[in-house]
C-alpha positions in Angstrom: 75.2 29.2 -41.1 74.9 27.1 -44.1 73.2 28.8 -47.0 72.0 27.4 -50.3 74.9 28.6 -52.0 78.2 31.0 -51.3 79.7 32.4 -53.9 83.1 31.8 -54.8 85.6 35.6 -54.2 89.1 35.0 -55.4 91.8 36.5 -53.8 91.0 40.7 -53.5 94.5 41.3 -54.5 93.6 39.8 -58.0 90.8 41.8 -58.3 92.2 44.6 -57.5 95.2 44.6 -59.8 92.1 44.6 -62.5 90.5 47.3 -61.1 93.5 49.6 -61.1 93.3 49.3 -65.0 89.8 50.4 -64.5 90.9 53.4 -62.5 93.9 54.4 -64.7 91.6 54.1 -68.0 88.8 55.7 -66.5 86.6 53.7 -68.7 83.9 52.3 -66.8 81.1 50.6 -69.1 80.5 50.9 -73.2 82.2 47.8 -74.1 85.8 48.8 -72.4 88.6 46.2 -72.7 88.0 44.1 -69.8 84.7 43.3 -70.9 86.7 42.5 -74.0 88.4 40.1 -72.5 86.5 38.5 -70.2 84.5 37.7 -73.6 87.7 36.2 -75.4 88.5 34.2 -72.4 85.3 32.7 -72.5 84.8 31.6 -75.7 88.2 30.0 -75.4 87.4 28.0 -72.2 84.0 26.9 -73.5 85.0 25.9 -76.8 82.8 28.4 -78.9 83.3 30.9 -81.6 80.4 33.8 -80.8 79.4 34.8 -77.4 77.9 38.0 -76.2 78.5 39.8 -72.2 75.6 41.3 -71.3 73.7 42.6 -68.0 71.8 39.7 -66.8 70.9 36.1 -67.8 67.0 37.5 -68.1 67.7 40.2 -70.6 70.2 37.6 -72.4 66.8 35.8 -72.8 65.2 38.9 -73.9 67.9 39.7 -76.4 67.2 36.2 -77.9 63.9 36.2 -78.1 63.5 39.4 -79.8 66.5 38.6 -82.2 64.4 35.4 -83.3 61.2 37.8 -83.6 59.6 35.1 -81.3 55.8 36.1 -81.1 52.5 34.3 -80.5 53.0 31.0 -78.6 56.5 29.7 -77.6 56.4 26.4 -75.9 58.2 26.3 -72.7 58.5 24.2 -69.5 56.8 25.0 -66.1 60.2 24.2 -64.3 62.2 26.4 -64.3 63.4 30.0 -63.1 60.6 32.4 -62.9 62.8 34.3 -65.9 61.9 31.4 -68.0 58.3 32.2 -68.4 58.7 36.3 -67.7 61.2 37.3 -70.0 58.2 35.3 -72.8 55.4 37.3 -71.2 57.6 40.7 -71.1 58.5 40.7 -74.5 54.5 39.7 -75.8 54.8 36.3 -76.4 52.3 33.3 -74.7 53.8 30.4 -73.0 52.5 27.3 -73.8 54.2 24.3 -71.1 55.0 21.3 -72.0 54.9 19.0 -68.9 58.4 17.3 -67.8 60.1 13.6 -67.3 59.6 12.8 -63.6 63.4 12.0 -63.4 65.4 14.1 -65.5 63.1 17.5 -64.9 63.8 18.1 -68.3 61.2 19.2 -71.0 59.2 16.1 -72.0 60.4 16.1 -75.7 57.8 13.3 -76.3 55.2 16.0 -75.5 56.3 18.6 -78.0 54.8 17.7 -81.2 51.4 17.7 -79.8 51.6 21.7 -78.4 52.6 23.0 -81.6 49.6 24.6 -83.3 50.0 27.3 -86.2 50.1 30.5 -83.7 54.1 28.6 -82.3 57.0 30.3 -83.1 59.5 29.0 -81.2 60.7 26.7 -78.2 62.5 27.8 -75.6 63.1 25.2 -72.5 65.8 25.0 -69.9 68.4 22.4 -69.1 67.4 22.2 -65.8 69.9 22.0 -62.8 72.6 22.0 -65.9 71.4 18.5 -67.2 71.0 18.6 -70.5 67.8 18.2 -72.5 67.1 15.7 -75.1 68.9 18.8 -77.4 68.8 16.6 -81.0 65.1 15.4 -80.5 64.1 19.1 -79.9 66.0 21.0 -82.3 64.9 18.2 -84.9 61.0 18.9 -83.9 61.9 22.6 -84.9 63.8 22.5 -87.9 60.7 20.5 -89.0 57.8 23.0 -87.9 60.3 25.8 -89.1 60.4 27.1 -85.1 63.1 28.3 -83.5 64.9 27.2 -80.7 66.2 29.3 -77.1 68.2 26.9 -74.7 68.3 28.7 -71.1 71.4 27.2 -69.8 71.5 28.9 -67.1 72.1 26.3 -64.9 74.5 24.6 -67.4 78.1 26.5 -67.7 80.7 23.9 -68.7 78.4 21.1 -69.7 79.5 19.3 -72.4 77.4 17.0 -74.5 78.1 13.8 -76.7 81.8 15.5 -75.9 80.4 19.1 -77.5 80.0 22.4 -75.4 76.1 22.0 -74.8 75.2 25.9 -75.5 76.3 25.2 -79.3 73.1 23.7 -79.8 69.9 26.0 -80.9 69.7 29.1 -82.1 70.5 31.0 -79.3 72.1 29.8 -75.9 71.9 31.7 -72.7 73.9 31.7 -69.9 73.7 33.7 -66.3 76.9 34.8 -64.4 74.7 35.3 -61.2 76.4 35.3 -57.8 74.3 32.3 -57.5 75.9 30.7 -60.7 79.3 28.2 -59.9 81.3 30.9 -62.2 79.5 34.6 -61.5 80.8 37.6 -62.5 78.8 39.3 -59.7 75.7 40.1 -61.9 76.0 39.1 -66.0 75.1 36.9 -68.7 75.6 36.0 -72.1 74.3 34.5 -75.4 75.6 32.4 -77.9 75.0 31.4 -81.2 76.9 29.7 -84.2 75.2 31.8 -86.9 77.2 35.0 -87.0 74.3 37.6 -88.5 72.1 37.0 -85.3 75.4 37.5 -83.4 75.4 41.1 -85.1 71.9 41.6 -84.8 71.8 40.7 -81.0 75.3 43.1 -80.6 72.8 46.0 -81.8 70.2 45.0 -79.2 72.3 45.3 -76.5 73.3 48.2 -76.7 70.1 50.6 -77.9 70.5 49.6 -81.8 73.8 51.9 -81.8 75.7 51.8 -85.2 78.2 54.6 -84.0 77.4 57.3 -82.1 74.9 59.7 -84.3 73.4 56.4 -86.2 70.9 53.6 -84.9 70.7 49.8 -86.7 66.7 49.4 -85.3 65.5 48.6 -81.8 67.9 47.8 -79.1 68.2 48.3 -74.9 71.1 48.7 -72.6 71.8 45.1 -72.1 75.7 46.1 -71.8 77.9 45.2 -68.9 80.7 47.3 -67.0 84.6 46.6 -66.4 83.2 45.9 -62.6 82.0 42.9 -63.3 83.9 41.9 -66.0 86.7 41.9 -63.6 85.2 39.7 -61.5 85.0 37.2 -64.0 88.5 37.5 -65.6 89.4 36.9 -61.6 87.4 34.2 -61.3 88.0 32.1 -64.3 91.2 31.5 -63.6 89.5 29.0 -61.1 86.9 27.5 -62.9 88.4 24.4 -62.9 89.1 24.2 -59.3 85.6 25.2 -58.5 84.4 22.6 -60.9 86.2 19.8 -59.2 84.9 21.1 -55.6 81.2 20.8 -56.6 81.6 17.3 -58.4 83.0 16.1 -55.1 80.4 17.8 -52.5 78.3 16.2 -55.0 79.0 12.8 -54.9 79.7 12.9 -51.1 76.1 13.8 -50.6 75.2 11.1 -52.9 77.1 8.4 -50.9 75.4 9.4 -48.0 72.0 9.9 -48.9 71.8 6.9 -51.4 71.3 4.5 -48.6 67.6 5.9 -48.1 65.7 4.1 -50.8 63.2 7.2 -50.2 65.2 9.6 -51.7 65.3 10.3 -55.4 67.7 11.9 -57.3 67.9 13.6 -60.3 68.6 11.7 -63.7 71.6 12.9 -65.2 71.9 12.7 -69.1 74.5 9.8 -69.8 76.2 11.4 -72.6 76.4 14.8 -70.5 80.3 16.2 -68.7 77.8 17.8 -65.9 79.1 20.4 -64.1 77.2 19.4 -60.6 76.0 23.3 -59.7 73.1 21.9 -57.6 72.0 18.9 -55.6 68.2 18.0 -55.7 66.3 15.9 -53.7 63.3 14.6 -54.5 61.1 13.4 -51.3 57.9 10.9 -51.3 55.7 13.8 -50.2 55.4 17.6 -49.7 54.7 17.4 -45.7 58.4 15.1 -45.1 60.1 18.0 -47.8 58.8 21.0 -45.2 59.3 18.6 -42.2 63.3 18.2 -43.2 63.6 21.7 -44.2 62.3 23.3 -40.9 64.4 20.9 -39.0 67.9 22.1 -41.4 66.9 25.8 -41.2 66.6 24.8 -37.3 70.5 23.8 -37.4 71.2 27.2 -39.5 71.2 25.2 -42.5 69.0 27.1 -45.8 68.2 24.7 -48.3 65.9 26.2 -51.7 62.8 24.6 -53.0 63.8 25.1 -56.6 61.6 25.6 -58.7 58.1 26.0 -56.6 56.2 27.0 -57.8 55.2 25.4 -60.8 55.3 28.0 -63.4 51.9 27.3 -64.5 50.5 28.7 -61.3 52.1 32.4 -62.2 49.2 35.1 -62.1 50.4 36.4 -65.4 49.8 32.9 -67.4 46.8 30.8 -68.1 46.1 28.2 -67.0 47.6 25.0 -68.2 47.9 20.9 -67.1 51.3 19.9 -66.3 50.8 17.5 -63.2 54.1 15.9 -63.5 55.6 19.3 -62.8 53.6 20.4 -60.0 54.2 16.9 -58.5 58.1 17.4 -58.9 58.1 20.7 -57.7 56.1 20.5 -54.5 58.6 17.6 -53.6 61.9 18.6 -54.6 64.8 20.6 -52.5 67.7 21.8 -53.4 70.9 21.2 -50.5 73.3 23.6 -50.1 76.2 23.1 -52.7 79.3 25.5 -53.1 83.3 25.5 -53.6 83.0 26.7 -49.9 81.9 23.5 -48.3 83.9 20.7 -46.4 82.7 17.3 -46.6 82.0 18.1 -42.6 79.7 20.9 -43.6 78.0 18.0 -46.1 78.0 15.8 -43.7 75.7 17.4 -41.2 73.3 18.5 -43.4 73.1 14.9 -44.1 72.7 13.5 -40.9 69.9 15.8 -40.2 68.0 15.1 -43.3 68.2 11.1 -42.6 67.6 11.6 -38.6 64.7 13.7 -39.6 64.2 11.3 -42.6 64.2 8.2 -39.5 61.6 9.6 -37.2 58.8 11.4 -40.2 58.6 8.0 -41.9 
């Protein structure tokens, strides 16, 4: 079986020798030192001076968004992760999309200006797939509207843009350490920002406004993370860059092959971007040939993901908006299976089968 992704494990010895300092401290969550670490090591390797471990990439985006007291409407795009959109509605703001570019499946910066009315407080959109957004265009739209600005990067650990680490850019960044994620710490997630009161402010939120233990700075939630998963990220940092180079080359190995098709699309990638190749969409001419190739891979044991279908317009919780181009990308596009994990045989097959299938639907 081939499924969309397979997390990367490093050796259980590794592990291990962190989780015996777990078990000799006996100091399981609360900020212990290996959730100390792993946030050290992190800034280090991405090049950044403030960064924040937390839970989850979603209440990392909740974190933000109430640390910018984002209210009212916040424009946002229709594809991306359903957290996207929810972690807006949960916390009482209205999502207003802005549609995308066909090729990039970014935000349609060009688009922005014309959603901001006097109820916008903020923008928050995703560099999709880990490809970044037209960042300067956006935050200069903001700075001029006074909004604030939430980059999901998500998708984007590692990126570097115009030879800067992408999540410096905004007022907050947020990243997921999913198990999906090329570096996961299991379950986890972060923010970052370069402006070190909102780093303090989003430190209280975290962890339920907590000044001490009899005193509370404001509001706050547990969005703290254990020495668990912290250990699984120390473990697994130390082959980040190993992993990196694995998905750049199943990458461009399913690019040689399915480059010959001249029905196939493929995702722009930003020209001044150091991508970090996490996924590999494809784009197909029609929704009927994307269902027809995935039944025949899942057929073969092979499980790609239609990322991101739905549109996020067509969420029950949201009104109703027009973003054709996103709905037309996102009934058409699929995701092939990409982790460290995979040989170039394993890419190869799922290649053959989509062009065979590809050769008799067209």
């Amino acid at each position: 079986m081939i499924p969309v992704t397979k997390p990367f494990l490093p050796p259980i010895e590794e592990y291990q020798f962190y989780l015996d300092k777990v078990w000799k401290r006996n100091w399981l969550t609360n900020h212990g030192p290996l959730v100390n670490d792993l946030e050290l090591r992190l800034k280090d390797y991405l090049g950044i001076d403030h960064l924040l471990y937390l839970a989850n990439g979603t209440l990392a985006l909740q974190v933000g968004i109430k640390a910018l007291n984002l209210e009212g409407d916040v424009i946002t795009t229709p594809f991306s992760y359903v957290a996207t959109t929810s972690s807006l509605v949960w916390e009482g703001c209205n999502p207003v999309f802005v549609d995308i570019h066909p090729d990039s499946f970014n935000i349609n910066e060009n688009k922005i200006e014309d959603a901001i009315t006097d109820k916008t407080t903020g923008i928050v959109v995703t560099h999709v797939f880990g490809n970044p957004c037209q960042v300067e265009k956006i935050v200069a739209i903001a700075s001029n509207y006074n909004l604030k600005v939430i980059f999901d990067a998500a998708h984007a650990f590692g990126v570097h843009y115009k030879k800067k680490p992408l999540i410096m850019y905004g007022d907050v960044s947020v990243l997921s350490f999913h198990a999906t994620k090329l570096f996961h710490t299991v379950e986890g997630g972060a923010v970052v920002t370069k402006n070190p009161g909102l780093l303090e402010k989003m430190a209280y939120l975290r962890n339920f406004g907590h000044e001490g233990t009899e005193a509370f700075n404001g509001l706050g939630i547990n969005g703290k993370n254990s020495e668990f998963h912290a250990a699984m990220g120390l473990s697994n940092l130390k082959y980040i860059e190993i992993i990196l180079a694995k998905y750049k080359e199943n990458y461009n190995h399913y690019l040689s092959w399915l480059s010959k098709n001249e029905n196939l699309e493929f995702q722009y990638i930003h020209p001044d971007a150091r991508y970090n190749y996490a996924y590999f969409p494809v784009l197909f001419e029609n929704e009927q040939i994307l269902l027809t190739v995935k039944k025949e891979l899942e057929k073969h044991q092979v499980f790609p993901r239609r990322y991101f279908y739905p549109s996020l317009d067509k969420l029950n919780y949201v009104e109703k908006q027009s973003v054709p181009v996103a709905n037309d990308v996102a009934s058409r596009i699929l995701c092939l299976p990409m982790s460290s994990h995979y040989s170039h045989e394993e890419v190869e097959m799922v290649c053959r089968i989509v062009l065979r299938t590809l050769k008799f639907s067209t």
